[in-house]
C-alpha positions in Angstrom: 131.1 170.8 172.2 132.1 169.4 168.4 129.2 166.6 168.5 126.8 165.8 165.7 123.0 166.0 167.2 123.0 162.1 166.7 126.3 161.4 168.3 124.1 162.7 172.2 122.3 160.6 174.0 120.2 162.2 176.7 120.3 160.2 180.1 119.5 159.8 183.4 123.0 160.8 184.4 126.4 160.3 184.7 126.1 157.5 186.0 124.4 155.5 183.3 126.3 157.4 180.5 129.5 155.8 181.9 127.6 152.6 182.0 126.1 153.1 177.9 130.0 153.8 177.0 132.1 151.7 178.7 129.7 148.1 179.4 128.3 148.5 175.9 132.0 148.6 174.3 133.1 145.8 176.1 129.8 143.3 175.1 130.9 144.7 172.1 133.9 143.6 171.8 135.0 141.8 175.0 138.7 142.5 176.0 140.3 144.5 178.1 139.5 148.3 179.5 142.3 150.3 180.7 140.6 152.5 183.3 141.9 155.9 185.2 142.4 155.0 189.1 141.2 158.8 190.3 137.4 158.6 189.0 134.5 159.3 190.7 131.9 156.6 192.3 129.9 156.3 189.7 132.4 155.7 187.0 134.3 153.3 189.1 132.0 151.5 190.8 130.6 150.1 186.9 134.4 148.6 186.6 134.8 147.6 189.9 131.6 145.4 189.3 132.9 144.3 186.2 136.4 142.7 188.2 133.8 141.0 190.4 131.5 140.0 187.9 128.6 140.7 190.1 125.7 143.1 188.8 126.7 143.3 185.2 127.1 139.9 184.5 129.6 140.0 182.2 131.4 137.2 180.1 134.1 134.9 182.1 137.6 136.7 182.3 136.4 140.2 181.6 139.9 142.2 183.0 140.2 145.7 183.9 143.6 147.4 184.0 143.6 150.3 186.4 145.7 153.4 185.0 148.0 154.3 187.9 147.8 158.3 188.2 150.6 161.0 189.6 151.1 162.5 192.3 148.7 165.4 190.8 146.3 162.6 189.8 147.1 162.6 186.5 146.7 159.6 184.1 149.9 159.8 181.9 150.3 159.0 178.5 153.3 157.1 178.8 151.3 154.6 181.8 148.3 154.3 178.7 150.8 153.1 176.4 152.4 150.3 178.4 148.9 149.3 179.2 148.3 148.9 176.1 151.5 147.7 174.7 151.1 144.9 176.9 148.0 143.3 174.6 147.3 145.7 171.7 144.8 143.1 170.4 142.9 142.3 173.8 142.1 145.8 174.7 138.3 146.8 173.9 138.4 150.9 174.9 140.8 153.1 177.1 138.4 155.5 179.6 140.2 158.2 181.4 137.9 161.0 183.4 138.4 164.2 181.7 138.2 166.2 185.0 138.2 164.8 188.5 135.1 166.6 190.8 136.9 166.5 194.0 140.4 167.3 193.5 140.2 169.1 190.3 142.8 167.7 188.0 142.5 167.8 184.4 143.8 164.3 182.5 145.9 165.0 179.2 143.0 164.0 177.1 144.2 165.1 174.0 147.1 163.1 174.4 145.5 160.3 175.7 143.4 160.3 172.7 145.8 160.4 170.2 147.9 157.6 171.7 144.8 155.6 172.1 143.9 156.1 167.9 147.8 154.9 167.3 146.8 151.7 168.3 142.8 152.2 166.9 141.7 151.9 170.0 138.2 154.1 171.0 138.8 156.4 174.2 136.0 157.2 176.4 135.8 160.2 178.4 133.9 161.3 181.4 133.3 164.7 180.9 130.6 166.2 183.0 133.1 167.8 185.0 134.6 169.3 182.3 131.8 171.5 180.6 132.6 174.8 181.6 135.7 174.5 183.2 138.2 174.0 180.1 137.4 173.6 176.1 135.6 170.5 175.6 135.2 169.7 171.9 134.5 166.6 171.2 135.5 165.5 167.6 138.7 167.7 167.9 139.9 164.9 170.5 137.9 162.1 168.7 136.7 160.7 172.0 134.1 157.9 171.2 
């Protein structure tokens, strides 16, 4: 899956890896997260807590930018780059589910990616759903 054995970190599940990624880039580094809209729970429901500063207690004027999707439920590039082009400086990580469990779509990751590195921005990636289903390597993307 192009990862180093010290880039994996073995969890309870998706659930907290989501929360590892995407909480511990934004104590981080504060700012902004551009998130995908069609997520799972689990995913959502971190940032969703986050907008309501409620269980993850997070600094005053955390802001999360929901990433409109398609009518396939696709996150396009062109949506991440006017999220970002908004406030280059104030956004902490882009996160965009790699493949959605319930409907199936596949988000442009590569693309995604390699928008998100224009700006030097790290890109986060929720791919259990994924593994198995289409090539998932890792470092090729350069997903964080």
């Amino acid at each position: 899956m192009g990862a180093r054995p010290s880039e994996v970190l073995f969890t309870s599940g998706g659930t907290e890896s989501d929360n590892l990624a995407i909480k511990g880039t934004y104590w981080r580094d504060g700012m902004q997260i551009p998130v995908g809209c069609a997520s799972w729970s689990a995913w959502s429901n971190t940032t969703r807590s986050w907008t309501a500063l409620t269980s993850c207690r997070l600094h005053e004027g955390a802001k999360v930018t929901r990433l409109e999707v398609d009518h396939f439920g696709r996150v396009r590039p062109e949506t991440v780059r006017a999220a970002i082009e908004s406030d280059p400086e104030g956004v902490a990580l882009v996160s965009v589910m790699w493949a959605n469990n319930e409907v199936g779509t596949v988000q442009p990751i590569v693309e995604i990616a390699a928008l998100c590195h224009e700006f030097g921005i790290p890109v986060h990636s929720d791919a259990v759903q994924a593994v198995g289903q289409v090539e998932v390597d890792f470092a090729a993307v350069g997903l964080t």
